[in-house]
Steps between C-alpha positions, in 0.01 A plus 500: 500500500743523213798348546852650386680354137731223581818491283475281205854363597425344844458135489175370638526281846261405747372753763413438826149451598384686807336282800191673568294523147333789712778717481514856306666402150816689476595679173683239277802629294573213299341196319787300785194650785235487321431095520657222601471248213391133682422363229520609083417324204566621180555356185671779306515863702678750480433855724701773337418743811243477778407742717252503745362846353519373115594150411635456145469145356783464177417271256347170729336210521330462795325161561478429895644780766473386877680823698449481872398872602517610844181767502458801247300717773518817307729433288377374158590463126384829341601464143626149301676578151503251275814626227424246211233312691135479560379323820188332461390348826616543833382303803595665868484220726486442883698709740636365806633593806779367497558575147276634254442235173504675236380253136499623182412261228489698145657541152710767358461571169844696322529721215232704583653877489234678711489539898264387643439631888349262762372637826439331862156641585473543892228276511781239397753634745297459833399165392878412502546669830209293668601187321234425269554444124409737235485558109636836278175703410408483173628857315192747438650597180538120410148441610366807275676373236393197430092601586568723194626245336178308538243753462642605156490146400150470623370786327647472213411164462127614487519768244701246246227267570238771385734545223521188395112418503497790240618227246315154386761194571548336160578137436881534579443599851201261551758250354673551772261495731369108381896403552489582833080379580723157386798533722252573769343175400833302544645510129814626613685415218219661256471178319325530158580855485622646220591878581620775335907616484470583843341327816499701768539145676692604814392930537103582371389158551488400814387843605232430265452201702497662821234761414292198378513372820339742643289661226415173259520532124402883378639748290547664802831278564638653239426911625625413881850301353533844272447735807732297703784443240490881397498594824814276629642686188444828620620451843810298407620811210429708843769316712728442245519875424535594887812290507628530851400812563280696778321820599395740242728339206332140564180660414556678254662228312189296549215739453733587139466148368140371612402852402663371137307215500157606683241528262505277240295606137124436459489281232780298326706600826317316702437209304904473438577552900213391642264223278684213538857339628687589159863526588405798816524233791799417321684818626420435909744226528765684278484797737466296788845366363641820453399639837670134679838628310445873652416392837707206593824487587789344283453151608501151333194430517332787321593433160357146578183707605499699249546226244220294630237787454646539156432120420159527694398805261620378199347142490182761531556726187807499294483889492685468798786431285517889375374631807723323817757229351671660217566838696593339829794295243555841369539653799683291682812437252499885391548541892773233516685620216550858681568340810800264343607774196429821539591522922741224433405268785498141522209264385417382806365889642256424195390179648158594537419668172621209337233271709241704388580489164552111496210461723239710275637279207422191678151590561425563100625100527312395779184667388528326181576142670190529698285589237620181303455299861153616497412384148654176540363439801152563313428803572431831269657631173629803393542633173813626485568886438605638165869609454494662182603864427381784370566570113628891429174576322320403784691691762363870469140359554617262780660876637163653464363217702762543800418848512148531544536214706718650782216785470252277567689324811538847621099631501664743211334315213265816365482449133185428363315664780344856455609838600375534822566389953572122410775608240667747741485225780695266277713770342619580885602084515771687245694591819544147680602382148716751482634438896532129438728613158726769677559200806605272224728688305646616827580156646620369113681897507720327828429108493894490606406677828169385552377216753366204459181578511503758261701322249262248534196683397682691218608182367162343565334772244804510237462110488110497492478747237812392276311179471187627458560741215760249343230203481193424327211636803465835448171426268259730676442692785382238764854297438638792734399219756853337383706839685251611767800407726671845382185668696634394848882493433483882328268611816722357766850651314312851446462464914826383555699779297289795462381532863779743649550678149113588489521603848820728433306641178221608736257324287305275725229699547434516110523100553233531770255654267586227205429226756142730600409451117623080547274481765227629310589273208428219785198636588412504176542143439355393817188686450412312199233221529628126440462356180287176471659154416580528126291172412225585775220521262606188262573348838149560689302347135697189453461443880101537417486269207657195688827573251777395739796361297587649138736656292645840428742753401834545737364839645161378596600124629650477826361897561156408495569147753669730743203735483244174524707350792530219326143445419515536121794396349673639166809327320714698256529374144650612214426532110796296289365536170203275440539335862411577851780423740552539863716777604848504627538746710356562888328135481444177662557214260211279648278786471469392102436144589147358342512213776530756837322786322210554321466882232155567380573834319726779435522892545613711213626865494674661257840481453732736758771715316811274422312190561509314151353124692163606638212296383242613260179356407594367201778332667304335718248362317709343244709331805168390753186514241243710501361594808165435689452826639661854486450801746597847431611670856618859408873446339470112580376209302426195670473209291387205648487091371391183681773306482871513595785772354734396649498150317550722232774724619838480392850538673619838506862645486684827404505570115841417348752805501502585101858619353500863423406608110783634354325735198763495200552900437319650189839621321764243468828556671766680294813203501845640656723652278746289266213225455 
């Protein structure tokens, strides 16, 4: 039965209970006969309008309700509207006869601008009426949701893995992996270590650890940590461009920027996105940051939160700097400053801005203070990061670089391959580049107007690639690992902004055939057989000749005792003009120690492009002797002695930064007039 609107002006009083609980409910006009309060507890409520048809909760807080209710019968609460609420849990209690209890124990979260309806099944109102507790049912759309949330994590989870097996893990990611096979083994700290300019200390590593766990030591740590970070990736760019959306806009929001960033490129694509941590697990906690600061409301506490994930991603990898701090300071004072100067309102209404701002600042400090904890405390060393910037003649080749960069974090990479399917695949990639470019110019087009969110992510990519093309590591194409975070920020803004305009444009069904040819770009990948170990070969002999501790080159060191399990062991070293030294970088320092450890030989390849320190033979013989025996093994040579290199090894270090040349010019300079 539906009762009758009561008028909003009426104050609310206590009604009189009937006697016999068996009696036919009559129609109740007001809130005054709908209940008779016994007893209420609430810590900060305030009802707007109730009505026994539609109840209306204003903005409330509602901790701990106790409202003695005669009996519903037939009479029920239809529809709840929440104005600026959500209600999250609601407990229906015990229902007496001589007054119904009615508990409801939840939270209220505010500034949420969507409706959201909440229904009493039946089911729920006859237990009421015969006095037996019940629970809301869960929403079927809520339910259906979140399983499809799941099942596209799941699955894509195993194509990236397939994906990722199509590339050998080199000696940074089994770096990584030996970091955490210690941490496992309770070196917390990472004493000894001496690691690169980034850890990954607090995001890849104990993941690394936690596969490790369950898998032991394998280049195979290294593929599943890929597959999952990518795929946390793809599903977080999802919900950040759905926004608080729903129904046919939520979706296609979210099937626009995974679709952007579904099938990474065979290849150097892969290896960038998928081979190893390199600055892509970086991006999850930036855009779980970014999502908190969509999501929550405008409390105190979230700038703390948010500030805390900032200082836990940063004491990871500094990139985090360019990717999450700078454009959350950015952001937040830009947002301030229009709040207090342009609509002329008082500082405090820009309270919160301002905390995030201060509080993103705070964790560049606090990241930095527990980094110098950890090494005084004993534990590892970074070498810091470079800060210099680019010179002008270096600029329209470090351009070049960005370029075919963001074409190779898009799949759209296709120079150098042949006229042909693969090169139209990658030439269609053209359009989520071009998607991910149209959302950013549109949200830098209004960044005055824009959310949070959305200036967030614009800022994010204007930061990361500012500092990228303005500093000194945009060598080659694989330092595109420094901006992959433009990948996930461009997808999500192209799905934020471009959804309804696509849709108005009637051009989603062109998009549906793009995504078709994605899809088969996946497929494509997947399909391919995994690649073997990149040392399996070297690894499988020296295991066979009793070889188990030596030297080597960077690139075939820790790579080939992640592929052994541990079983053979390889230490990098480095050529310093006549001398052999232990290397500097990725290392243990006790691992060059001639009283724990014990070198019988060394592996020599030749030297990688750009790598000026690799060992040659001469080299090597003029520091340890000449050799007792030598073994050709395709590319390798294994030379082996009977006594101890590392008694002969020296300390290794960086090569000092030389001053720049200054060539006098050919013709003199003509002197100023006058002189």
């Amino acid at each position: 039965m539906r009762a009758t609107v009561p008028r909003p002006a009426e104050p609310v009083a206590q009604a009189r209970v009937p006697e016999d609980p068996a009696a036919r409910v009559r129609p109740i006009r007001s809130v005054r006969r709908l209940a008779k309060l016994s007893t209420v507890r609430l810590s900060t409520v305030r009802l707007s309008t109730a009505r026994l048809g539609i109840a209306r909760l204003g903005t409330a807080w509602l901790s701990t309700a106790w409202l003695g209710i005669a009996r519903l019968g037939t009479a029920w609460l239809s529809t709840a509207r929440l104005g600026t609420a959500r209600l999250e849990i609601a407990w229906l209690g015990t229902v007496r006869s001589a007054g119904a209890l009615f508990r409801a124990t939840g939270r209220i979260s505010f500034g949420v601008p969507t409706r959201r309806l909440v229904r009493v099944r039946r089911a729920v109102r006859r237990s009421i009426a015969a006095g037996r507790p019940a629970l809301l049912r869960i929403q079927p759309a809520a339910l259906a949701a979140g399983l499809s949330w799941i099942v596209a994590g799941v699955t894509l989870f195993v194509c990236y893995l397939h994906v990722s097996r199509t590339t050998a893990v080199s000696s940074d990611g089994a770096s990584n992996a030996l970091q955490a096979w210690d941490l496992l083994h309770h070196n917390l700290l990472l004493r000894g270590w001496l690691l690169s300019d980034v850890s990954f200390y607090t995001t890849e590593l104990p993941q690394y650890a936690a596969i490790e766990e369950l898998r032991g030591l394998s280049p195979d740590v290294v593929h599943i940590a890929s597959a999952m970070t990518y795929t946390l990736l793809v599903l977080l760019a999802a919900m950040a461009a759905k926004g608080r959306t729903s129904g046919r806009e939520a979706l296609v929001r979210c099937l626009l920027a995974a679709g952007i960033m579904l099938a990474p490129q065979l290849g150097s694509g892969v290896y960038v996105l998928l081979g190893s941590p390199d600055h892509v697990g970086s991006a999850v906690p930036v855009l779980a940051v970014f999502l908190l600061l969509d999501r929550a409301p405008a409390r105190w506490y979230v700038p703390i939160a948010a500030g805390l994930l900032l200082t836990w991603a940063l004491t990871a990898d500094g990139i985090v700097l360019y990717t999450g701090v700078l454009p959350v300071v950015l952001v937040g004072l830009a947002r301030a400053y229009q709040i207090r100067f342009r609509r002329r309102m008082r500082w405090r209404q820009a309270w919160f801005e301002l905390a995030l701002a201060a509080a993103a600042a705070t964790a560049s400090w606090l990241a930095a203070l527990a980094l110098a904890q950890i090494r005084t405390a004993g534990g590892f060393v970074l070498w810091p990061i470079s800060n210099s910037l680019a010179s002008t003649s270096d600029l329209p080749r470090y351009l070049t670089v960005t370029a075919r960069g963001l074409l190779l974090l898009f799949g759209a990479n296709f120079f150098g391959h042949s006229a042909g399917f693969v090169a139209a695949l990658a030439a269609l990639h053209l359009v989520g580049l071009g998607l991910a470019g149209w959302g950013t110019c549109a949200a830098l087009r209004r960044f005055g107007h824009a959310d949070l969110a959305v200036q967030l992510l614009a800022a994010g990519i204007a930061v990361t690639l500012t500092a990228y093309l303005f500093g000194t590591r945009a060598d080659d194409l694989l330092s595109t690992r420094d901006i992959t975070a433009v990948l996930p920020f461009g997808a999500a803004l192209a799905g934020r902004l471009l959804a309804v305009r696509l849709a108005r444009a009637r051009l989603l069904p062109a998009l549906a055939a793009v995504l078709l040819a994605y899809l088969i770009s996946l497929g494509r990948v997947v399909t391919q057989p995994p690649v073997p170990p990149q040392d399996a070969r070297l690894a499988s002999w020296l295991a066979a000749h009793h070889l188990n501790y030596g030297l080597a080159g960077y690139w075939d060191a820790n790579v080939t005792t992640l592929d052994t399990a541990g079983r053979v062991d390889l230490r990098s070293v480095l050529a310093d003009g006549s001398q052999i030294t232990g290397d500097y970088w990725e290392v243990r320092s006790d691992w060059y120690n001639p009283k724990l450890n014990n070198a019988t030989f060394i592996v020599l390849v030749p030297s990688p492009p750009g790598f000026k320190r690799y060992p040659t033979i001469a080299e090597v013989r003029h520091a340890f002797g000449q050799p007792a025996r030598i073994y050709y093994l395709g590319s390798y040579t294994i030379l082996v002695w009977n006594s101890n290199l590392l008694a002969s090894l020296g300390r290794g270090g960086p090569l000092p930064v030389q001053p720049p040349v200054i060539t006098p010019p050919t013709i003199p300079i003509p002197a100023p007039p006058g002189r």
